[in-house]
CHARMM-style PDB file with segment names, atoms N, HN, CA, C and O in Angstrom:
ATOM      1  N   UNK     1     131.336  19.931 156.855  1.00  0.00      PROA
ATOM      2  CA  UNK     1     130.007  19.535 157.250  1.00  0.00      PROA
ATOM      3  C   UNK     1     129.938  19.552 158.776  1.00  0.00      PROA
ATOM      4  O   UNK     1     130.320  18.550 159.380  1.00  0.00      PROA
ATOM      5  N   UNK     2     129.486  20.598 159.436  1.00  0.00      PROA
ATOM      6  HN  UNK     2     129.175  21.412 158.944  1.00  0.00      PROA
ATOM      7  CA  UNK     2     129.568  20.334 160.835  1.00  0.00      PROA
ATOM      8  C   UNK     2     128.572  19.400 161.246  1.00  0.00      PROA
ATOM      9  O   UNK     2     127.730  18.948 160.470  1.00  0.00      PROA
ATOM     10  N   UNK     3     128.664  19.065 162.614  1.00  0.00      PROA
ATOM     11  HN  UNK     3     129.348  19.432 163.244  1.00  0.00      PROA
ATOM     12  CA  UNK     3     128.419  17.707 163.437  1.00  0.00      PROA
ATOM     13  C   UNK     3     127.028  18.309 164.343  1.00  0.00      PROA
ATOM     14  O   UNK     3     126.852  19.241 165.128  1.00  0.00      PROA
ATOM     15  N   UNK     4     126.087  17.108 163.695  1.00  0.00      PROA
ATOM     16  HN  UNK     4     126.230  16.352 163.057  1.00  0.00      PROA
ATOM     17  CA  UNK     4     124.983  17.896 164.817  1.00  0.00      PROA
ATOM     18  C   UNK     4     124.276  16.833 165.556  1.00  0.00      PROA
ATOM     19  O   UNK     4     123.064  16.793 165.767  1.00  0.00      PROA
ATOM     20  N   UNK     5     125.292  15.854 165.978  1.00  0.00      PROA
ATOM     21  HN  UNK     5     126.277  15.887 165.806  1.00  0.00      PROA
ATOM     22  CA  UNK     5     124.896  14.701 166.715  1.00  0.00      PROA
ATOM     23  C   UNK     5     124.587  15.092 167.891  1.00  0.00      PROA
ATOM     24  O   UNK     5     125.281  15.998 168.352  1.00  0.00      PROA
ATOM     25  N   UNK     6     123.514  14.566 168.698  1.00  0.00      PROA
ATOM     26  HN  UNK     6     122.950  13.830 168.324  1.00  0.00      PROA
ATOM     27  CA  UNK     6     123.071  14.463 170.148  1.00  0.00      PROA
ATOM     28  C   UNK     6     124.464  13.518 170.573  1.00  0.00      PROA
ATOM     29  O   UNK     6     125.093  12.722 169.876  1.00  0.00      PROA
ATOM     30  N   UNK     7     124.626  13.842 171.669  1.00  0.00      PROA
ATOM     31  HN  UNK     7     124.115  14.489 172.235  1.00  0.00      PROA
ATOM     32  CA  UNK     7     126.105  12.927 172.745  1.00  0.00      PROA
ATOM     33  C   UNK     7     125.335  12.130 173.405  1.00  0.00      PROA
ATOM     34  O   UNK     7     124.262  12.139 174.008  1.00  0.00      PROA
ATOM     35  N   UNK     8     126.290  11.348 173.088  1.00  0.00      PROA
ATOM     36  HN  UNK     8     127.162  11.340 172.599  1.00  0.00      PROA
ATOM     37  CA  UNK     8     125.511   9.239 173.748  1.00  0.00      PROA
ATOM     38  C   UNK     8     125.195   9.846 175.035  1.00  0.00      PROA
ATOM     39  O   UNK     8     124.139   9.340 175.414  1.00  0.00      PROA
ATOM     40  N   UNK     9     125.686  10.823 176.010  1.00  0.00      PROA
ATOM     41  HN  UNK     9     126.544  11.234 175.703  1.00  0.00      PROA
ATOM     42  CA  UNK     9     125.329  10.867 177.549  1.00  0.00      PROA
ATOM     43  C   UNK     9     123.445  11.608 177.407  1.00  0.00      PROA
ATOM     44  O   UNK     9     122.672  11.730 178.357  1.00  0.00      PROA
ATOM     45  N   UNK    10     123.263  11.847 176.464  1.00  0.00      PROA
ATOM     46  HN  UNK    10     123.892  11.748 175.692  1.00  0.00      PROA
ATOM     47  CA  UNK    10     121.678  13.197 175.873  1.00  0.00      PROA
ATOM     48  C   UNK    10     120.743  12.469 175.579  1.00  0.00      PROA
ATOM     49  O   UNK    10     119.592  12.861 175.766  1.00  0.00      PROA
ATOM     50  N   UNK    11     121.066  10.961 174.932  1.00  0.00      PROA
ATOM     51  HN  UNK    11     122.002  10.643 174.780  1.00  0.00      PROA
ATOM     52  CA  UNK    11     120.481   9.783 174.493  1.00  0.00      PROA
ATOM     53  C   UNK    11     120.013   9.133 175.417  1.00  0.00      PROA
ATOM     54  O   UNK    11     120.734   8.795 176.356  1.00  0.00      PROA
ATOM     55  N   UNK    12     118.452   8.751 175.350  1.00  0.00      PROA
ATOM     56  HN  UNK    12     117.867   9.026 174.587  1.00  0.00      PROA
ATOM     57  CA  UNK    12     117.431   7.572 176.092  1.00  0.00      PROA
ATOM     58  C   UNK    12     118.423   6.233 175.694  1.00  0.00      PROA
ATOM     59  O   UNK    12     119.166   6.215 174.713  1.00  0.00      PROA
ATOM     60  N   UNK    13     118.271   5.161 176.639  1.00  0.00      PROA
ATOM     61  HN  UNK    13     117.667   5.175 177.436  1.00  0.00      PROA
ATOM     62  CA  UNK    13     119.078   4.372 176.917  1.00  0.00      PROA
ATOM     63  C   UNK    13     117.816   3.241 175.580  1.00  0.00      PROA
ATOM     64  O   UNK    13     116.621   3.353 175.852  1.00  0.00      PROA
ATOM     65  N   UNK    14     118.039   2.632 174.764  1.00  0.00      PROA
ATOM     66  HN  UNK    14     119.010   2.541 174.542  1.00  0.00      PROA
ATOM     67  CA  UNK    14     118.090   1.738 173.732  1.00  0.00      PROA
ATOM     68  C   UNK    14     116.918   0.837 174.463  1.00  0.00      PROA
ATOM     69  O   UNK    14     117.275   0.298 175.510  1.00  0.00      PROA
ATOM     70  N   UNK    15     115.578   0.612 174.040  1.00  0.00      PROA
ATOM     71  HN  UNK    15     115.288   1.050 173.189  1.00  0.00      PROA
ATOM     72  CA  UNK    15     114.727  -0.145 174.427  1.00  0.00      PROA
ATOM     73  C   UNK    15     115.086  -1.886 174.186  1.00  0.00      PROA
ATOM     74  O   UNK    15     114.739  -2.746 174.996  1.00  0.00      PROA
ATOM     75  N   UNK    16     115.707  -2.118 173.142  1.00  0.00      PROA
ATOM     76  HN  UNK    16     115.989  -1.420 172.485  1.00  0.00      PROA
ATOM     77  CA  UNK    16     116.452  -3.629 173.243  1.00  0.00      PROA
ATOM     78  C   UNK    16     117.929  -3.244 172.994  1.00  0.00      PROA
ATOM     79  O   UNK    16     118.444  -2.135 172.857  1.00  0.00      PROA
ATOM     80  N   UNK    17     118.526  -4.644 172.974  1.00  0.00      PROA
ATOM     81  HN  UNK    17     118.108  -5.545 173.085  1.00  0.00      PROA
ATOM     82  CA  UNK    17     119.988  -4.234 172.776  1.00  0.00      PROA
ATOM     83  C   UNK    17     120.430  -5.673 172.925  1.00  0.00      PROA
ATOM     84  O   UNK    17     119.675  -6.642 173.000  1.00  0.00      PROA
ATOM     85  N   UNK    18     122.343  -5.693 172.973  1.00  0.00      PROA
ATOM     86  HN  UNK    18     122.957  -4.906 172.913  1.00  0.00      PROA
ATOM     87  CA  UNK    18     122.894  -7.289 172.965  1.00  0.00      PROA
ATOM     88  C   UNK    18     122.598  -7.646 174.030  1.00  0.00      PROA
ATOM     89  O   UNK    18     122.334  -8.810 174.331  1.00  0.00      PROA
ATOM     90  N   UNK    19     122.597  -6.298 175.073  1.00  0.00      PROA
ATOM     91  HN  UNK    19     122.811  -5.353 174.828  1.00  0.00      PROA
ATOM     92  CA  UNK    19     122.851  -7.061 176.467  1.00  0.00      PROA
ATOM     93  C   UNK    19     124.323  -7.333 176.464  1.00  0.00      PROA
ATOM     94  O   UNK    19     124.729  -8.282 177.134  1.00  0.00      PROA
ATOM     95  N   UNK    20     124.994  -6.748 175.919  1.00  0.00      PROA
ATOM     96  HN  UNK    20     124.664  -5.977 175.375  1.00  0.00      PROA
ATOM     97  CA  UNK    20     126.323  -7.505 176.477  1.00  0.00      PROA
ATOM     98  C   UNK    20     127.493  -6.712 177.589  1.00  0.00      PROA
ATOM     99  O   UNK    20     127.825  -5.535 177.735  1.00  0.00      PROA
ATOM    100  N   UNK    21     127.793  -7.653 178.079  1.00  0.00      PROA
ATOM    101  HN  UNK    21     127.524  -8.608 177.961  1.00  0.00      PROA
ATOM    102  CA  UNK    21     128.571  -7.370 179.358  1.00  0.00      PROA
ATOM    103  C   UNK    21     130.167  -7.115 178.749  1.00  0.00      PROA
ATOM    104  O   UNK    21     130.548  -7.610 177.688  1.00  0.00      PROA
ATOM    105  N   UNK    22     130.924  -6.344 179.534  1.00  0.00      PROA
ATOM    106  HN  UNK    22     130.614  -5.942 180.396  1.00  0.00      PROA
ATOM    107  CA  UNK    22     132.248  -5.919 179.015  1.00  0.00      PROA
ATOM    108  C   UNK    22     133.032  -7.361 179.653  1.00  0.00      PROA
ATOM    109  O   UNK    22     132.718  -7.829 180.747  1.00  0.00      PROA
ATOM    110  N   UNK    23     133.903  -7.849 178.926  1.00  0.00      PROA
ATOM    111  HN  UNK    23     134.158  -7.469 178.037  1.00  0.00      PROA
ATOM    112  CA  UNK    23     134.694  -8.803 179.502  1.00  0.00      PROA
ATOM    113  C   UNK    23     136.020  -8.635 180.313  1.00  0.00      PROA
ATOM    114  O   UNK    23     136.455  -7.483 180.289  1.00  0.00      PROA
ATOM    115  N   UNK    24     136.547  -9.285 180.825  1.00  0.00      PROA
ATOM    116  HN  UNK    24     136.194 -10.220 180.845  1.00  0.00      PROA
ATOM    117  CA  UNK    24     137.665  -8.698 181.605  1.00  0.00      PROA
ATOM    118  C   UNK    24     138.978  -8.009 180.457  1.00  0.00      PROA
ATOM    119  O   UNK    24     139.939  -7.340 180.837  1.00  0.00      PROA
ATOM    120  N   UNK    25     138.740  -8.316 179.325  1.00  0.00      PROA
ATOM    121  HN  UNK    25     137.960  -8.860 179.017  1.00  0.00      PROA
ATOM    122  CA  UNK    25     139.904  -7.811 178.288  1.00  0.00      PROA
ATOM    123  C   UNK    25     139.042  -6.563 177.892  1.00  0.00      PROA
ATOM    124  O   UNK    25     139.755  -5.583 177.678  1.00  0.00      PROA
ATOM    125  N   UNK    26     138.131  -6.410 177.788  1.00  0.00      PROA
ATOM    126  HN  UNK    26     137.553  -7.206 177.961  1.00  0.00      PROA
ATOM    127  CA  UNK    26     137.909  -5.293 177.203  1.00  0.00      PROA
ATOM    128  C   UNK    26     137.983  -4.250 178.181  1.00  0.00      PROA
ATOM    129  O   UNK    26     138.516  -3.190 177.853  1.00  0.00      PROA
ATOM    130  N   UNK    27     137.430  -4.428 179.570  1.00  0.00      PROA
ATOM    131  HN  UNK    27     136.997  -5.289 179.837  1.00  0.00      PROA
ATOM    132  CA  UNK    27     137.475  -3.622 181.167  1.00  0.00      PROA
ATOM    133  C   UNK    27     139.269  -2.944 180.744  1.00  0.00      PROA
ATOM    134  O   UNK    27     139.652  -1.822 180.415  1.00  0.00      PROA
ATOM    135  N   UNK    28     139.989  -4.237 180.957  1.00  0.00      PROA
ATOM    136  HN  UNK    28     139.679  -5.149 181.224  1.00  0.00      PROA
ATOM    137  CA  UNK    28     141.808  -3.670 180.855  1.00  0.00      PROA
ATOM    138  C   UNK    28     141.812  -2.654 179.393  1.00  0.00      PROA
ATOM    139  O   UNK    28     142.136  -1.493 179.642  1.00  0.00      PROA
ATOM    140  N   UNK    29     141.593  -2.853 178.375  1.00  0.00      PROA
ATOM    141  HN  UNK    29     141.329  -3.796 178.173  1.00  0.00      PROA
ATOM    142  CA  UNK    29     141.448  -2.013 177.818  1.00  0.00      PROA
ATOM    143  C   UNK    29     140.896  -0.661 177.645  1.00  0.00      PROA
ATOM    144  O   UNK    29     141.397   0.291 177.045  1.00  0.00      PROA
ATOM    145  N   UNK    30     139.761  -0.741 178.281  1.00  0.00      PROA
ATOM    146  HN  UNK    30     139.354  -1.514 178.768  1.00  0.00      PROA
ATOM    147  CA  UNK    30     139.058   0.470 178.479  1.00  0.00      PROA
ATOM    148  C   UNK    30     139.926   1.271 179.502  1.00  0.00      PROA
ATOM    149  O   UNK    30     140.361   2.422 179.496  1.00  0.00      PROA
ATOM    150  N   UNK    31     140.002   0.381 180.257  1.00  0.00      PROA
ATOM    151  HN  UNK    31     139.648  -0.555 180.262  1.00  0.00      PROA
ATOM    152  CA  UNK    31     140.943   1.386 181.492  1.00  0.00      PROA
ATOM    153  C   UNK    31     142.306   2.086 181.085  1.00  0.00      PROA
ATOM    154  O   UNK    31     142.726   3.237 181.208  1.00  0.00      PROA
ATOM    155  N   UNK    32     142.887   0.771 180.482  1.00  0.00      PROA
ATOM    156  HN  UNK    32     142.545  -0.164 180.382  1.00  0.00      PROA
ATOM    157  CA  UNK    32     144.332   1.271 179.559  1.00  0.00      PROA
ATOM    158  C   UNK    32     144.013   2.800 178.701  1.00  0.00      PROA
ATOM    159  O   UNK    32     144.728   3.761 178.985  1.00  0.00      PROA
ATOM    160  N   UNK    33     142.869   2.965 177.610  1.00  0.00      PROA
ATOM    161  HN  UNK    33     142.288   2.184 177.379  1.00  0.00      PROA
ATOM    162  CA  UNK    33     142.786   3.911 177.008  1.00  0.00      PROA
ATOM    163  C   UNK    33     142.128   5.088 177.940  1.00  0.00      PROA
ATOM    164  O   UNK    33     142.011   6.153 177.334  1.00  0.00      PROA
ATOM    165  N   UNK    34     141.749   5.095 179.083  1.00  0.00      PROA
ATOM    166  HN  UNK    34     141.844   4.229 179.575  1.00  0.00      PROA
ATOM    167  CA  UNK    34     141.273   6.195 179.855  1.00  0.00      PROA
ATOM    168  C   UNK    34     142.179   6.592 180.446  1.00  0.00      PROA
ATOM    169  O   UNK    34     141.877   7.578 181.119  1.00  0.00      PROA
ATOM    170  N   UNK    35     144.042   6.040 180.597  1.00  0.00      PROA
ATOM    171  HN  UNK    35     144.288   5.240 180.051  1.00  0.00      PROA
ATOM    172  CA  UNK    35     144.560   6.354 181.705  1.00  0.00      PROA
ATOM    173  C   UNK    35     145.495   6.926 180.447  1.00  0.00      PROA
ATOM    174  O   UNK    35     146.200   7.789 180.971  1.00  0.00      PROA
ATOM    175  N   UNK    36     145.793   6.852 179.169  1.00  0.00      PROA
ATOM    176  HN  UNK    36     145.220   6.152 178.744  1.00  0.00      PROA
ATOM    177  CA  UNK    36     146.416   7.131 178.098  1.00  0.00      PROA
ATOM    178  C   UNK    36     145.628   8.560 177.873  1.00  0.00      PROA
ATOM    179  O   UNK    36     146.338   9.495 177.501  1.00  0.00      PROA
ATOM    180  N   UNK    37     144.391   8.782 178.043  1.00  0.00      PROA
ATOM    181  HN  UNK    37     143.815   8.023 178.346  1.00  0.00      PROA
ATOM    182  CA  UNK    37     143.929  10.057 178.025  1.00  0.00      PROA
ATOM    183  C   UNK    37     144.135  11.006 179.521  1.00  0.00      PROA
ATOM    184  O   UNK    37     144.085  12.236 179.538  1.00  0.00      PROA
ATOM    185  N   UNK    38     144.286  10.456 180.285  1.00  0.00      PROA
ATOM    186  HN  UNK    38     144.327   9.457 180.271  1.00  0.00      PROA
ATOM    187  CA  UNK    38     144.814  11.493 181.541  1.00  0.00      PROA
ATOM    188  C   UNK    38     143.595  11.249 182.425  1.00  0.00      PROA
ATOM    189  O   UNK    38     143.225  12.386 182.716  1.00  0.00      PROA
ATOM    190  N   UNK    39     142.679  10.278 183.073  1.00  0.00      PROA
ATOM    191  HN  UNK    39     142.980   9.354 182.836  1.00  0.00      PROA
ATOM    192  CA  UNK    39     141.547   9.885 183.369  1.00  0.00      PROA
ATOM    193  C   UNK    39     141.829   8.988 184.093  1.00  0.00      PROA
ATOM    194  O   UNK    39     142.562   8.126 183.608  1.00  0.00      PROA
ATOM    195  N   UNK    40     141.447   8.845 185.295  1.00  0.00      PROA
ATOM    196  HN  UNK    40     140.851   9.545 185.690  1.00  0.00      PROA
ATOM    197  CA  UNK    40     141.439   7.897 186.251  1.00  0.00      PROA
ATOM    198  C   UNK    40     140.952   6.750 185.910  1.00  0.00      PROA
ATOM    199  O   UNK    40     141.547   5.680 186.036  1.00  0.00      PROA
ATOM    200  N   UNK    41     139.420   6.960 185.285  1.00  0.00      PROA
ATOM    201  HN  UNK    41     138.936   7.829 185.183  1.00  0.00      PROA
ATOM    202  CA  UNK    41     138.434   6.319 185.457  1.00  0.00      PROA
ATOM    203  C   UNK    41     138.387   6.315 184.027  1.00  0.00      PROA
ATOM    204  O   UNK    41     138.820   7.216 183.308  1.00  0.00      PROA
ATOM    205  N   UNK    42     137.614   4.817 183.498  1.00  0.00      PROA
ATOM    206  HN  UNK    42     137.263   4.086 184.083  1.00  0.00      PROA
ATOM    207  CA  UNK    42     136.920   5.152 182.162  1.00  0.00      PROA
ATOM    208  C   UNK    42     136.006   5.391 182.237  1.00  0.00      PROA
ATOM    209  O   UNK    42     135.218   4.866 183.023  1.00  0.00      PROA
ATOM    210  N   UNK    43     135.682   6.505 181.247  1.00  0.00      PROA
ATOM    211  HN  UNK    43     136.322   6.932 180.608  1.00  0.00      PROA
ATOM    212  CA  UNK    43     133.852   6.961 181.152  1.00  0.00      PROA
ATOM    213  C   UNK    43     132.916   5.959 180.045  1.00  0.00      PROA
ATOM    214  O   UNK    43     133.003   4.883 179.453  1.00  0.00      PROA
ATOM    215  N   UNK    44     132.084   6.985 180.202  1.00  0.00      PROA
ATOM    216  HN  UNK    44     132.013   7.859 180.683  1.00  0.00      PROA
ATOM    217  CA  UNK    44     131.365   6.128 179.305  1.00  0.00      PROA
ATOM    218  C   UNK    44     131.863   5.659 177.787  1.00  0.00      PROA
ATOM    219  O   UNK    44     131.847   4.506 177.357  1.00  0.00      PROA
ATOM    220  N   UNK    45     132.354   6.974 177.021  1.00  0.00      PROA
ATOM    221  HN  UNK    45     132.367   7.910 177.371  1.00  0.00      PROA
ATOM    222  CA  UNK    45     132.948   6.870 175.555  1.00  0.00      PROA
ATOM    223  C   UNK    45     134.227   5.719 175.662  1.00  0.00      PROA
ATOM    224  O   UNK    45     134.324   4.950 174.706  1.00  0.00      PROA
ATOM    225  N   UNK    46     135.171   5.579 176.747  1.00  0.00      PROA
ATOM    226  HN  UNK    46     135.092   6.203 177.524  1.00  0.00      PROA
ATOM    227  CA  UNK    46     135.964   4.692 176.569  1.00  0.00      PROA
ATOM    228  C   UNK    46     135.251   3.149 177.041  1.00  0.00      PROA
ATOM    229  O   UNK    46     135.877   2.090 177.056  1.00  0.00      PROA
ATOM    230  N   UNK    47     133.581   3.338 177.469  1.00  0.00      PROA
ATOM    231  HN  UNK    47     133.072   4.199 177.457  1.00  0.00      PROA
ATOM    232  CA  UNK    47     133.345   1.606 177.612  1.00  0.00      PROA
ATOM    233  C   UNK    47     132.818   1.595 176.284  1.00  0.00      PROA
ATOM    234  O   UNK    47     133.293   0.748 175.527  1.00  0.00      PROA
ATOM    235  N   UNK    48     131.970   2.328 175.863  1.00  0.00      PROA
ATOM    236  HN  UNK    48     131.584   3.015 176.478  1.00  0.00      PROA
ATOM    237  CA  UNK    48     131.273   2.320 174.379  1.00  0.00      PROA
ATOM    238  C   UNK    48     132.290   1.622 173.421  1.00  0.00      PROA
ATOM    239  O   UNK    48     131.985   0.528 172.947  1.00  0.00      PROA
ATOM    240  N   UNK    49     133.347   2.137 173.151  1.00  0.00      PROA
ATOM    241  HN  UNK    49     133.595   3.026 173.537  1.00  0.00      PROA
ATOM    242  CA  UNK    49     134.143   2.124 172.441  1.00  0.00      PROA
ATOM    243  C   UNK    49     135.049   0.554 172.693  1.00  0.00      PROA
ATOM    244  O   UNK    49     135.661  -0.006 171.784  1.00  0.00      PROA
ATOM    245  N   UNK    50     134.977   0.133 173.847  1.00  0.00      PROA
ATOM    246  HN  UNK    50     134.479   0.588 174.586  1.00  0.00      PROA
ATOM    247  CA  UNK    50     135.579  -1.368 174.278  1.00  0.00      PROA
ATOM    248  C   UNK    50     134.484  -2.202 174.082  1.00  0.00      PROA
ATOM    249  O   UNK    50     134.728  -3.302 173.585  1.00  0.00      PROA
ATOM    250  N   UNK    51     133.303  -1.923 174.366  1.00  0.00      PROA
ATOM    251  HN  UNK    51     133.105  -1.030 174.769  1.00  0.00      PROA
ATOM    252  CA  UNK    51     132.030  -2.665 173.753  1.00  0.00      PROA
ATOM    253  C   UNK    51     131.770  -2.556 172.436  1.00  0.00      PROA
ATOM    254  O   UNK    51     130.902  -3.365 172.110  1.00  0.00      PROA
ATOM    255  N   UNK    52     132.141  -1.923 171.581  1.00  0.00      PROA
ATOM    256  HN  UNK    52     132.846  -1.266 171.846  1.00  0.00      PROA
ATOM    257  CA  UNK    52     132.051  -1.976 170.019  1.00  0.00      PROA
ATOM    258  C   UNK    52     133.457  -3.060 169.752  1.00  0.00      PROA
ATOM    259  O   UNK    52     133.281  -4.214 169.362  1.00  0.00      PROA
ATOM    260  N   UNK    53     134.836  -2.495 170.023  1.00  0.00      PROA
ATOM    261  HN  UNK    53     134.979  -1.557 170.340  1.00  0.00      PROA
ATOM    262  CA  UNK    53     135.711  -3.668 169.676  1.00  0.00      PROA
ATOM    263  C   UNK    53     135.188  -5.358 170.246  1.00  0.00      PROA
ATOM    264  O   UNK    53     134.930  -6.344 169.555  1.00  0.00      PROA
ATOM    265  N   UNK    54     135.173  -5.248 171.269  1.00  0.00      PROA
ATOM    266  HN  UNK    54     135.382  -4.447 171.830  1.00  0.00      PROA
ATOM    267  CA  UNK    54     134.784  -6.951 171.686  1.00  0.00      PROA
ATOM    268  C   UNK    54     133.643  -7.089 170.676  1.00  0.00      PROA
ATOM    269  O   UNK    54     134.262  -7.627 169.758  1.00  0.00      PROA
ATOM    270  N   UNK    55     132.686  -6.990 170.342  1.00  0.00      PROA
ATOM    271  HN  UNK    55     132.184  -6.553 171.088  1.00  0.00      PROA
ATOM    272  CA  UNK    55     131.456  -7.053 169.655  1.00  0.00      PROA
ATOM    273  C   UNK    55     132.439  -7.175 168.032  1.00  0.00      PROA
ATOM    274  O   UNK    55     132.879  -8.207 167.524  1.00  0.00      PROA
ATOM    275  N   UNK    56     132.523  -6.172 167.666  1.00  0.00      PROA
ATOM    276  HN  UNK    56     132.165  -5.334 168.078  1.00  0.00      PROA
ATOM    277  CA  UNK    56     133.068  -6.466 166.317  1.00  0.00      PROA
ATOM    278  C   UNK    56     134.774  -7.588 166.475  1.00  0.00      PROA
ATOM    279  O   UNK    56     135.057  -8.036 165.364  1.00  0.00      PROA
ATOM    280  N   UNK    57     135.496  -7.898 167.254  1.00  0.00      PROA
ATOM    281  HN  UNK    57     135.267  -7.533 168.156  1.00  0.00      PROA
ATOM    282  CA  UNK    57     136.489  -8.951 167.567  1.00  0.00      PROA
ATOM    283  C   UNK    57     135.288 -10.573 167.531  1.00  0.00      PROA
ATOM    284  O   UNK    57     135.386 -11.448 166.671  1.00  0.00      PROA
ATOM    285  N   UNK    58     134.350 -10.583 168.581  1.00  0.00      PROA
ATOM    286  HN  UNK    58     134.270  -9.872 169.279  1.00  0.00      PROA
ATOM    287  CA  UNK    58     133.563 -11.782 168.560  1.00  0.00      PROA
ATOM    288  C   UNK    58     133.278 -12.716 167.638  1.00  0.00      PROA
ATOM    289  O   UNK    58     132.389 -12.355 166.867  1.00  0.00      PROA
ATOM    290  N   UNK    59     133.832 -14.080 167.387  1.00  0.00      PROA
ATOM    291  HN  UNK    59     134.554 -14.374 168.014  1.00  0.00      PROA
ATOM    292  CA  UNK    59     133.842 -14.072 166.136  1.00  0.00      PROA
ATOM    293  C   UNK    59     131.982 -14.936 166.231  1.00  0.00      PROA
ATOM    294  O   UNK    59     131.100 -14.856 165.375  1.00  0.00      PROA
ATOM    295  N   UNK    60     131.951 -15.415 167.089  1.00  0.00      PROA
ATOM    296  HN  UNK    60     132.667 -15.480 167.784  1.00  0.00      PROA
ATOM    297  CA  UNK    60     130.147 -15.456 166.914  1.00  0.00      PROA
ATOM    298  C   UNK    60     129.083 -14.385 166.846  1.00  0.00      PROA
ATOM    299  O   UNK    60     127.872 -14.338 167.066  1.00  0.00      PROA
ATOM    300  N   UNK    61     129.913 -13.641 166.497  1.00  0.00      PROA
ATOM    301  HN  UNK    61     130.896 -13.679 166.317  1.00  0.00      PROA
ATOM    302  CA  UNK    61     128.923 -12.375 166.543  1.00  0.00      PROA
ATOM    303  C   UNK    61     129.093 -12.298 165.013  1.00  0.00      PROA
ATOM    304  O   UNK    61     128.248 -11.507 164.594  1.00  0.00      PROA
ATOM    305  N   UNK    62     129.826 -12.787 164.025  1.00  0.00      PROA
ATOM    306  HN  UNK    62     130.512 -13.430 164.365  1.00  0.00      PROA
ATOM    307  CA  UNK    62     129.670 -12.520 162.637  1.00  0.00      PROA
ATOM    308  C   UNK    62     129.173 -12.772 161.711  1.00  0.00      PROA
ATOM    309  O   UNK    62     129.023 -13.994 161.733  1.00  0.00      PROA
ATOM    310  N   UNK    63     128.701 -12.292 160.642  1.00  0.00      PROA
ATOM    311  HN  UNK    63     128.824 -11.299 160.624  1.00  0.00      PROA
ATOM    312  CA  UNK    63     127.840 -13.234 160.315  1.00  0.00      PROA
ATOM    313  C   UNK    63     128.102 -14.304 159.121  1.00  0.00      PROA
ATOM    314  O   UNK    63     129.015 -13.901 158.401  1.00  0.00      PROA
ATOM    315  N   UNK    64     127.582 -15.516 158.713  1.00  0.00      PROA
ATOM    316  HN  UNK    64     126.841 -15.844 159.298  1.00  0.00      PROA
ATOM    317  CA  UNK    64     128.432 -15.926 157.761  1.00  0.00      PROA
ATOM    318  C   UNK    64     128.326 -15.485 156.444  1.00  0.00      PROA
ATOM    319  O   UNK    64     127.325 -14.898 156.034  1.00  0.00      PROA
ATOM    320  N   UNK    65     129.866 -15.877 155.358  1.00  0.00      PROA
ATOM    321  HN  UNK    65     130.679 -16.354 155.691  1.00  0.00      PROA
ATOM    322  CA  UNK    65     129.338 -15.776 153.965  1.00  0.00      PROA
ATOM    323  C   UNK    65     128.622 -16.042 153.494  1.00  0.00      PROA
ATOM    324  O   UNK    65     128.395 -17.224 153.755  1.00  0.00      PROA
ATOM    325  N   UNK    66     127.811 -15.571 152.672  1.00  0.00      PROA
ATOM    326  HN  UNK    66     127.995 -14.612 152.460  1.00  0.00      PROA
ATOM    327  CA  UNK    66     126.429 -15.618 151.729  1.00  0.00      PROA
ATOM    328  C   UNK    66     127.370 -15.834 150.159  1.00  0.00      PROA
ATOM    329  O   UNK    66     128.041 -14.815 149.996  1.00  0.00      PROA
ATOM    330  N   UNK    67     127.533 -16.572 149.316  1.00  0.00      PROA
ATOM    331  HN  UNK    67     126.988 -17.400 149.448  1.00  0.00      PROA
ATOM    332  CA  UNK    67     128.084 -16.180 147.674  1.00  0.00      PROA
ATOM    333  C   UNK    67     127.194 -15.547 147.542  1.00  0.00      PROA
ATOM    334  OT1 UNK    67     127.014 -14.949 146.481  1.00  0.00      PROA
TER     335      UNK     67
END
């Protein structure tokens, strides 16, 4: 099935959102996995990707059991 996604950089920036800020563990991380790819810098896909873990790690961000 090939891939016919638009790239997050092609994408209008999200009219609402969490708002959330990267924390200093997720920053070290992001950086850790940009320098594991050969990258000085993290780009965008390695903050995306540190902003999805902190977000899904958060545990107030979950929601509770329902039975």
């Amino acid at each position: 099935m090939p891939s016919h996604r638009t790239p997050p950089w092609k994408k209008p920036r999200p009219k609402t959102g969490t708002g959330a800020k990267l924390s200093p563990e997720s920053v070290a991380w992001a950086r850790a996995r940009a320098k594991a790819a050969g990258r000085r810098y993290p780009n965008l896909v390695d903050n995306m990707a540190a902003l999805r873990r902190q977000v899904e790690t958060d545990p107030r961000r979950q929601a509770p059991d329902h039975p």
